[in-house]
N, CA, C and O of each residue as an XYZ file, in Angstrom:
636
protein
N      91.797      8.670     41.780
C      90.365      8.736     41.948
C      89.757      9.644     40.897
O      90.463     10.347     40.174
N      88.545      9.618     40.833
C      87.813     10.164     39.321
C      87.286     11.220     40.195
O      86.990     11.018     41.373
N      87.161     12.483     39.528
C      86.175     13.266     39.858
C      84.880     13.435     39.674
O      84.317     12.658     38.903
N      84.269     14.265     40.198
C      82.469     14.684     39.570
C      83.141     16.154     39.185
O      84.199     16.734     39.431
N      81.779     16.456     38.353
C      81.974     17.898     37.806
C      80.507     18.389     38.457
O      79.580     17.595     38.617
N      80.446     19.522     38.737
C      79.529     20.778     38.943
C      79.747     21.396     37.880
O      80.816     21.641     37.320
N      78.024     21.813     37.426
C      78.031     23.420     36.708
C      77.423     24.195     37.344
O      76.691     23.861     38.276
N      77.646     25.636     36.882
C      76.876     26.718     37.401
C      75.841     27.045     36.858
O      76.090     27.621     35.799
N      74.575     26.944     37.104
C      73.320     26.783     36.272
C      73.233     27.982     35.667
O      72.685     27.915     34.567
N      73.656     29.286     36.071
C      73.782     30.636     35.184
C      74.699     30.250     34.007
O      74.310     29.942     32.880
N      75.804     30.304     34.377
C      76.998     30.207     32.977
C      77.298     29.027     32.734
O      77.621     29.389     31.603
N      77.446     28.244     32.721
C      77.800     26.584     32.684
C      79.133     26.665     33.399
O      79.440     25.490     33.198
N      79.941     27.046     33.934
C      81.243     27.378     34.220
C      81.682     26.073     35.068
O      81.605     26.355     36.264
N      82.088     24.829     34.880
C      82.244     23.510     35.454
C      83.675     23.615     36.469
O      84.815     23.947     36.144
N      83.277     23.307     37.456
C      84.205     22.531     38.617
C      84.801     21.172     38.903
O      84.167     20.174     38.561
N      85.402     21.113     39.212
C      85.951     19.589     39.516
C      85.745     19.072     41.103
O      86.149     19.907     41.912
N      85.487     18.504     41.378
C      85.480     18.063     42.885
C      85.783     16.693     43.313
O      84.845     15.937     43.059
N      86.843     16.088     43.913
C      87.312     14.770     44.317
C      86.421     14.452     45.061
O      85.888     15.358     45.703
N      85.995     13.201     45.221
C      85.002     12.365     46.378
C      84.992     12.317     47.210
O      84.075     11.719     47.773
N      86.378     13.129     48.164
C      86.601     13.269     49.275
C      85.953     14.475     49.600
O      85.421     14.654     50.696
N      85.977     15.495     48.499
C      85.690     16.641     49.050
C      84.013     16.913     48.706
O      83.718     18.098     48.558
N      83.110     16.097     48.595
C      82.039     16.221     48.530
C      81.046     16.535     50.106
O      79.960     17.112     50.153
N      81.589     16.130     50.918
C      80.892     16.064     52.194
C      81.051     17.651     52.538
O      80.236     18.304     53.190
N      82.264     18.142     51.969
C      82.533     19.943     52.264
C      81.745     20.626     51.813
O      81.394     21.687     52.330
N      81.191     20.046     50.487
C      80.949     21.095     49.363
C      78.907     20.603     49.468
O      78.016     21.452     49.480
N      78.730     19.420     49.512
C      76.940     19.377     49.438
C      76.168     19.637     49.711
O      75.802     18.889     50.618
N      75.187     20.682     49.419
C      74.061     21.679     50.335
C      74.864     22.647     50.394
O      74.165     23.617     50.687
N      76.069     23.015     50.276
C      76.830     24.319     50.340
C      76.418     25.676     49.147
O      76.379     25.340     47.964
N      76.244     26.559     49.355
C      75.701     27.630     48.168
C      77.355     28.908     48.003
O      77.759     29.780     48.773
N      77.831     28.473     46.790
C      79.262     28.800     46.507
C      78.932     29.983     45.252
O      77.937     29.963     44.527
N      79.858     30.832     45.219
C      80.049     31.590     44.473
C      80.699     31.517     43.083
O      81.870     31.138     43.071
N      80.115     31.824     41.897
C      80.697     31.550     40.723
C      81.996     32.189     40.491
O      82.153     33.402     40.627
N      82.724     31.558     40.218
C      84.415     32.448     39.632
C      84.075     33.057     38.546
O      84.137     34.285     38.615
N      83.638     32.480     37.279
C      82.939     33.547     36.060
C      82.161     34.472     36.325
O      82.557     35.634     36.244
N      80.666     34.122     36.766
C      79.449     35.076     36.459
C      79.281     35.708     37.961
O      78.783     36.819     38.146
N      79.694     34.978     38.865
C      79.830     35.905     40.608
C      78.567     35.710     40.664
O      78.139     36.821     40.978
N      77.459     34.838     40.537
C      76.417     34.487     41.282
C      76.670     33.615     42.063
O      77.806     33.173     42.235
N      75.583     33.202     42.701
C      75.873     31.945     44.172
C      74.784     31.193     43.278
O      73.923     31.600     42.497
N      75.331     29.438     43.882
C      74.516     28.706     43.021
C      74.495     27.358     44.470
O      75.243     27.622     45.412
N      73.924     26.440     44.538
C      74.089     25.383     45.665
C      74.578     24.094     45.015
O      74.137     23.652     43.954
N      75.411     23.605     45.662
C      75.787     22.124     45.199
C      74.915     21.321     45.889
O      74.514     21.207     47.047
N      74.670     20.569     44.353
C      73.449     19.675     45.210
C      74.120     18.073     45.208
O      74.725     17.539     44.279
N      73.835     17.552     46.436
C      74.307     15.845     45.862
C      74.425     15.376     44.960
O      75.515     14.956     44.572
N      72.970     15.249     44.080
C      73.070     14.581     43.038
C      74.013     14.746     42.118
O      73.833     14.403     40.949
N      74.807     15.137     42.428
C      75.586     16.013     41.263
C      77.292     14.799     41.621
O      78.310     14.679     40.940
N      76.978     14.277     42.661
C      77.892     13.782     42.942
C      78.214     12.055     41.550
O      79.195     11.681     40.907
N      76.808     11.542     41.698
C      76.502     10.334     40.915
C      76.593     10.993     39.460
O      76.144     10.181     38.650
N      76.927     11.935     38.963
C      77.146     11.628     37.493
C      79.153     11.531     37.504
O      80.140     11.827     38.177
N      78.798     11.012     36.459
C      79.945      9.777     35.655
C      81.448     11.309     35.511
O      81.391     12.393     34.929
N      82.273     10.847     36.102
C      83.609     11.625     35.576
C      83.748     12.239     34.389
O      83.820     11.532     33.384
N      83.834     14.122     34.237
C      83.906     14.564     33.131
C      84.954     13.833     31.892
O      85.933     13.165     32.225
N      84.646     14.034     30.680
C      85.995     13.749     29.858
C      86.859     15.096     29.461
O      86.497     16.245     29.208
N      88.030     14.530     29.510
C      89.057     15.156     29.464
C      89.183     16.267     28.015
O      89.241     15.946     26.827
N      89.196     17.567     28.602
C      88.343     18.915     27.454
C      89.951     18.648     26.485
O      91.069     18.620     27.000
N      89.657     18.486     25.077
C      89.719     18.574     23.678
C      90.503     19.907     23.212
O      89.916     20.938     23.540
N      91.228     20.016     22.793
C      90.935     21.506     22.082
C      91.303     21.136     20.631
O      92.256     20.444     20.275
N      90.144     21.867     19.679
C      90.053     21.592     18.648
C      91.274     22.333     17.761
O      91.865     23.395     17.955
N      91.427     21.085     16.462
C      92.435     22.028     15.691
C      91.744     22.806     14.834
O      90.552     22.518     14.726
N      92.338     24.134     13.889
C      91.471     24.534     12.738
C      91.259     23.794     11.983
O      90.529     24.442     11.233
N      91.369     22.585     11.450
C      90.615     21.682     10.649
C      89.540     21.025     10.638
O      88.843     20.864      9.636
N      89.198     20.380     12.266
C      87.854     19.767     12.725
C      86.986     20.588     12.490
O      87.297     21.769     12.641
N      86.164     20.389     12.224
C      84.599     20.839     12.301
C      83.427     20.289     13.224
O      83.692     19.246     13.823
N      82.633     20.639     13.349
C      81.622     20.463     14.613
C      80.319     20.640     13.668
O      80.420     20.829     12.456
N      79.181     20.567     14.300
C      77.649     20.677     13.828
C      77.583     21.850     13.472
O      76.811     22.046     12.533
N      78.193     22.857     13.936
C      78.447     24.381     13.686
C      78.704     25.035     12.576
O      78.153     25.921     11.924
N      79.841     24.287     12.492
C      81.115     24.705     11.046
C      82.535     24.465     11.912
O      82.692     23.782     12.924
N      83.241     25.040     11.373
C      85.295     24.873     12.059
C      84.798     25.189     13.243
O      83.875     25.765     13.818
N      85.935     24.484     13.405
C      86.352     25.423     15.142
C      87.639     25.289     14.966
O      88.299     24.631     14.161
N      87.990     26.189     16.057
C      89.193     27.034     16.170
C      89.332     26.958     17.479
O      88.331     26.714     18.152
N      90.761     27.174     18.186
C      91.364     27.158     19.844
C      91.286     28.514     19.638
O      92.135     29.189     20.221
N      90.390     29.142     18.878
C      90.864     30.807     19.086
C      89.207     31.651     19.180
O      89.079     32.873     19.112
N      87.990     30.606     19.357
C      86.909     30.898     19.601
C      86.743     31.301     20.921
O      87.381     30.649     21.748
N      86.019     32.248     21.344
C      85.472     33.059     22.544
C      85.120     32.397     23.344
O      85.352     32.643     24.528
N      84.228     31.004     22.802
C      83.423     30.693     23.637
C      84.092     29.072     24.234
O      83.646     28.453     25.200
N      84.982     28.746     23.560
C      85.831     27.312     23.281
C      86.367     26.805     25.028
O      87.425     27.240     25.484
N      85.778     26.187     25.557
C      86.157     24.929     26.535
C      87.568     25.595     27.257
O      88.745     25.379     26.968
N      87.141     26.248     28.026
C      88.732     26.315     28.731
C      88.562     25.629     30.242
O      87.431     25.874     30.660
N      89.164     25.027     30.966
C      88.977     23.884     32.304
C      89.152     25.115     32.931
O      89.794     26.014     32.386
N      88.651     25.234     33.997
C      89.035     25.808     35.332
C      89.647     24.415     36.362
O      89.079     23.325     36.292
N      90.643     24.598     37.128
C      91.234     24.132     38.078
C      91.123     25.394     39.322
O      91.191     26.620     39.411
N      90.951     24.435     40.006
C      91.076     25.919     41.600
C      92.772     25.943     41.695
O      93.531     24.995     41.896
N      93.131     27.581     41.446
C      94.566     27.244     41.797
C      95.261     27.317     40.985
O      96.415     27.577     41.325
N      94.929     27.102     39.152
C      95.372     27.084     38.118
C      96.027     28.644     38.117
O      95.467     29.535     38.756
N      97.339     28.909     37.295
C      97.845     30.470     37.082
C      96.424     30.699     35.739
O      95.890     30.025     34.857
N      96.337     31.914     36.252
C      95.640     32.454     34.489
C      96.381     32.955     34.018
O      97.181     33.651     34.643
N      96.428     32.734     32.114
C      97.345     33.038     31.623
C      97.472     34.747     31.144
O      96.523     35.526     31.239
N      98.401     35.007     30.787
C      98.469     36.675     30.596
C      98.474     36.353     29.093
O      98.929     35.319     28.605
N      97.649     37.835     28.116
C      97.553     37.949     27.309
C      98.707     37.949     25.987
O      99.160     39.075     26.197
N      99.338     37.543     25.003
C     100.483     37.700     24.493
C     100.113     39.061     23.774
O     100.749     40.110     23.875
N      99.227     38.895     23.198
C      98.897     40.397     22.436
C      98.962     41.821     23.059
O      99.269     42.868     22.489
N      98.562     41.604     24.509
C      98.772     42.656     25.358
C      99.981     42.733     25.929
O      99.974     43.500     26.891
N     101.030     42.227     25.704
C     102.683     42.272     26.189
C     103.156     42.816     24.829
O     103.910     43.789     24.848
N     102.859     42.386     23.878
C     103.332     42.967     22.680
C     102.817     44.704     22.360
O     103.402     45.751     22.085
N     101.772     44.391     22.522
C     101.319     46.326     22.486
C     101.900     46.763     23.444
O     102.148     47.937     23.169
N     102.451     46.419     24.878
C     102.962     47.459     25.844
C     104.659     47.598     25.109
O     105.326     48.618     24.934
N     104.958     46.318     24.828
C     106.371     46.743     23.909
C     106.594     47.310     22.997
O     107.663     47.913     23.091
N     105.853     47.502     21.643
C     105.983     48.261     20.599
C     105.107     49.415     20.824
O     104.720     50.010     19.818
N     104.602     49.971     22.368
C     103.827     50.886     22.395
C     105.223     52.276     23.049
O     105.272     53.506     23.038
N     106.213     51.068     23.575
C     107.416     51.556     23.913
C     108.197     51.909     22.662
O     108.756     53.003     22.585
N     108.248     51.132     21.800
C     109.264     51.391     20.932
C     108.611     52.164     19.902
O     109.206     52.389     18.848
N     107.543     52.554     20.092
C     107.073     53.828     19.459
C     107.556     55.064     19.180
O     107.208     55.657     18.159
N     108.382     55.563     20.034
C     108.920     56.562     20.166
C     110.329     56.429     19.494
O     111.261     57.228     19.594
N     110.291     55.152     18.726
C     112.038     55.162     18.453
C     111.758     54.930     16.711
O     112.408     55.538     15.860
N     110.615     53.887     16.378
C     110.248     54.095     15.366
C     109.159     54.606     14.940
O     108.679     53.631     14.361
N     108.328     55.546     14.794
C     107.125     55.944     15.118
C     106.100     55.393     14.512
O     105.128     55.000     15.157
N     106.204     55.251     12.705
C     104.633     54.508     12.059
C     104.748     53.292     12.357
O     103.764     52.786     12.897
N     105.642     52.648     12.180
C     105.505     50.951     12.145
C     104.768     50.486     13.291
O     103.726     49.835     13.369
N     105.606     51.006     14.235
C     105.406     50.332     16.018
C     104.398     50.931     16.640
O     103.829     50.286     17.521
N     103.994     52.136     16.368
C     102.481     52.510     17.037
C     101.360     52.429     16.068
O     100.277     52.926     16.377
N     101.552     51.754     14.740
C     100.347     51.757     14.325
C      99.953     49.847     14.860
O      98.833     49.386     15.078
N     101.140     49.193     14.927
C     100.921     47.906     15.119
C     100.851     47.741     16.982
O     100.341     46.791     17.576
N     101.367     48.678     17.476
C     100.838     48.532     19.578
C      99.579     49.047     19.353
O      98.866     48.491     20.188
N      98.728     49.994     18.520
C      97.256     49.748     18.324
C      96.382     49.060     17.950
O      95.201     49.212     18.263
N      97.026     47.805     16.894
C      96.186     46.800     16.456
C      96.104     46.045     17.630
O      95.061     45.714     18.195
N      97.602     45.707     18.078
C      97.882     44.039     19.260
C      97.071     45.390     20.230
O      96.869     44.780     21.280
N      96.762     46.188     20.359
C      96.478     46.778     22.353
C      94.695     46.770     22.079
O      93.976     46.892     23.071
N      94.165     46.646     20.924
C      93.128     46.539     20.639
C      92.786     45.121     20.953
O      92.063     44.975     21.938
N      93.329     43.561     20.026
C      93.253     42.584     20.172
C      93.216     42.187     21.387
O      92.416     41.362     21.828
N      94.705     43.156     22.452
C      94.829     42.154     23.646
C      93.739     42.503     24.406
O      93.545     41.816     25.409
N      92.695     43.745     24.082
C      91.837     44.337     25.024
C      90.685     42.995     24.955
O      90.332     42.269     25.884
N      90.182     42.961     23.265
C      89.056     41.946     23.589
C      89.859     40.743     24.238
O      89.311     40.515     25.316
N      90.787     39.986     24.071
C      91.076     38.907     25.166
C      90.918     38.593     26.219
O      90.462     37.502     26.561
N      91.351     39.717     27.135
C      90.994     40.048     28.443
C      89.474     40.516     29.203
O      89.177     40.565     30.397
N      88.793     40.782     28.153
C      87.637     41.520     28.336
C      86.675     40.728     29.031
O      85.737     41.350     29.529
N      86.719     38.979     29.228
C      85.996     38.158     29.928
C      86.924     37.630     31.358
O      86.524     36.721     32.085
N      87.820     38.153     31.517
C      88.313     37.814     33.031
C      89.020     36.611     32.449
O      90.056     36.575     33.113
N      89.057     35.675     31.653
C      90.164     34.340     31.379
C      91.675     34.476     31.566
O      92.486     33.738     32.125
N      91.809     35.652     30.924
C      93.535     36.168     30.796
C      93.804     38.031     31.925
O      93.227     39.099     32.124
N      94.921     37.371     32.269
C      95.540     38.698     32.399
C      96.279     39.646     31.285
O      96.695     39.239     30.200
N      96.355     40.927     31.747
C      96.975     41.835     30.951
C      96.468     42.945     30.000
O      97.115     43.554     29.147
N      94.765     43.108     30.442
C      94.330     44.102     30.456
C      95.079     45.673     30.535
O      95.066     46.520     29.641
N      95.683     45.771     31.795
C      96.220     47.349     31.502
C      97.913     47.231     30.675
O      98.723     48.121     30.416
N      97.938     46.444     30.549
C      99.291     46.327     29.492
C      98.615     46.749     27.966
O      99.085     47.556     27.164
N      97.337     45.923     27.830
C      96.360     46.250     26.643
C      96.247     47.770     26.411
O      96.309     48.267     25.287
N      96.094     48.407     27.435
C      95.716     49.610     27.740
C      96.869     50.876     27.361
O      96.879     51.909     26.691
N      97.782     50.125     28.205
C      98.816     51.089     28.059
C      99.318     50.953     26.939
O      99.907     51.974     26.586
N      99.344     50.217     26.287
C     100.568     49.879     24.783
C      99.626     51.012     23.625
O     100.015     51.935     22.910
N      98.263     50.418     23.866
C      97.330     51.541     22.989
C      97.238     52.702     22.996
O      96.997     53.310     21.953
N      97.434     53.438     24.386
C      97.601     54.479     24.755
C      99.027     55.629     24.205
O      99.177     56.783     23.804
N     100.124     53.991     24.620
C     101.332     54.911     24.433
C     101.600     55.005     22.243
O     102.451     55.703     21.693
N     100.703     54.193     21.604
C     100.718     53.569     20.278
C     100.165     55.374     19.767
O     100.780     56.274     19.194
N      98.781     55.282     20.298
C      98.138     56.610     20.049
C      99.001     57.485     20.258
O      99.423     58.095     19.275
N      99.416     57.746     21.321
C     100.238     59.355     21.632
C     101.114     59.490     21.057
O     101.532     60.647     21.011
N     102.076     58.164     20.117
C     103.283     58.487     19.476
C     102.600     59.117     17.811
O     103.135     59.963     17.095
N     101.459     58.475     17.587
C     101.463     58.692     16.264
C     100.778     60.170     16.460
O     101.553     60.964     15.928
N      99.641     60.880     17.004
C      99.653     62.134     17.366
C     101.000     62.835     17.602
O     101.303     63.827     16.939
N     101.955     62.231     18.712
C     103.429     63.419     18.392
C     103.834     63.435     16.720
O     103.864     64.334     15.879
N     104.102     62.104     16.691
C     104.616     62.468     14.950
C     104.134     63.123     13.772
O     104.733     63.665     12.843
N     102.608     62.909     14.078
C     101.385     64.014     12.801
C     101.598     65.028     13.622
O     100.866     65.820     13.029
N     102.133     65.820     14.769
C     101.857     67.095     14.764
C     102.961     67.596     14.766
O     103.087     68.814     14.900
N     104.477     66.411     14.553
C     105.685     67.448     14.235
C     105.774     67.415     12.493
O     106.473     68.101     11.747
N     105.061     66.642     12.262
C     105.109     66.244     10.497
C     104.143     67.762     10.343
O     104.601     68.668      9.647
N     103.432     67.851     10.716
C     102.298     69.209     10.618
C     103.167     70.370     10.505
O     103.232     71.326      9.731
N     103.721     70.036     11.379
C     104.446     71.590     12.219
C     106.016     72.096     11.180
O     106.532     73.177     10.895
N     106.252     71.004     10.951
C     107.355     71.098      9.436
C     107.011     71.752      8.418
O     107.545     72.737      7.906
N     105.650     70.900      7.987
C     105.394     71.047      6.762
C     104.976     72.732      6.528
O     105.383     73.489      5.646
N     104.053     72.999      7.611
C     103.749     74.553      7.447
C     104.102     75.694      8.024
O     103.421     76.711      8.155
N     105.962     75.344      8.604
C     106.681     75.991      9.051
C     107.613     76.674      7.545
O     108.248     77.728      7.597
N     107.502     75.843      6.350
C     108.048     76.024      4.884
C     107.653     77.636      4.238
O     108.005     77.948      3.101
């Protein structure tokens, strides 16, 4: 069976709903998963035509815009009710080299500050998990390179 789609008239944030489950949902006033406003499903919403199946662009296509990229902010991601959200890769990588900081000190905490930076904006719209992994890798990235400038300090003008 085909679905209808709902949007959320604040964010556009689209739903899926089977034909069965329309009698649950019509005149009902539901809460947005993105923007957390309440919005009402209205019937009419039932008679438009089955969404098409979301695209993701390669870096080569272009749009009315210019390129697009699967790596734009704003780029088509489906919600499913139920779907896992995915965890950040950038923010698993800063909590790991925010670890192995302490074993190599410039390489690995200057790079768990770039990825704990990156994985922060990722997470920063609720799509992905792994926010405090973001957090921590940056954290532990920072504190290694402060230990190492203040034993490199502490050498140098111990001479």
């Amino acid at each position: 069976m085909a679905s209808s789609q709902i949007n959320c008239p604040n964010c556009g944030q689209s739903y899926f709903v089977q034909p069965e489950q329309w009698a649950q949902y019509a005149g009902q006033t539901i809460n947005c998963t993105r923007c957390g406003k309440e919005f009402q499903v209205t019937p009419q919403a039932a008679t438009q035509p089955p969404p098409m199946p979301v695209q993701y662009a390669s870096p080569m296509q272009t749009n009315a815009v210019g390129p697009t990229s699967p790596f734009q902010p704003n780029a088509p991601i489906p919600y499913y009710p139920g779907a896992p959200i995915p965890t950040s890769g950038w923010a698993v990588a800063s909590l790991v080299t925010g670890l192995l900081a302490f074993c190599v000190p410039i390489l690995a905490g200057g790079f768990a500050i770039v990825s704990g930076a990156i994985g922060m904006s990722q997470t920063a719209n609720g799509r992905m998990k792994g926010r405090g992994m973001a957090v921590a890798g940056l954290i532990l990235g920072v504190l290694s390179m402060l230990f190492y400038a203040l034993v490199f300090i502490g050498s140098v003008t111990s001479r």
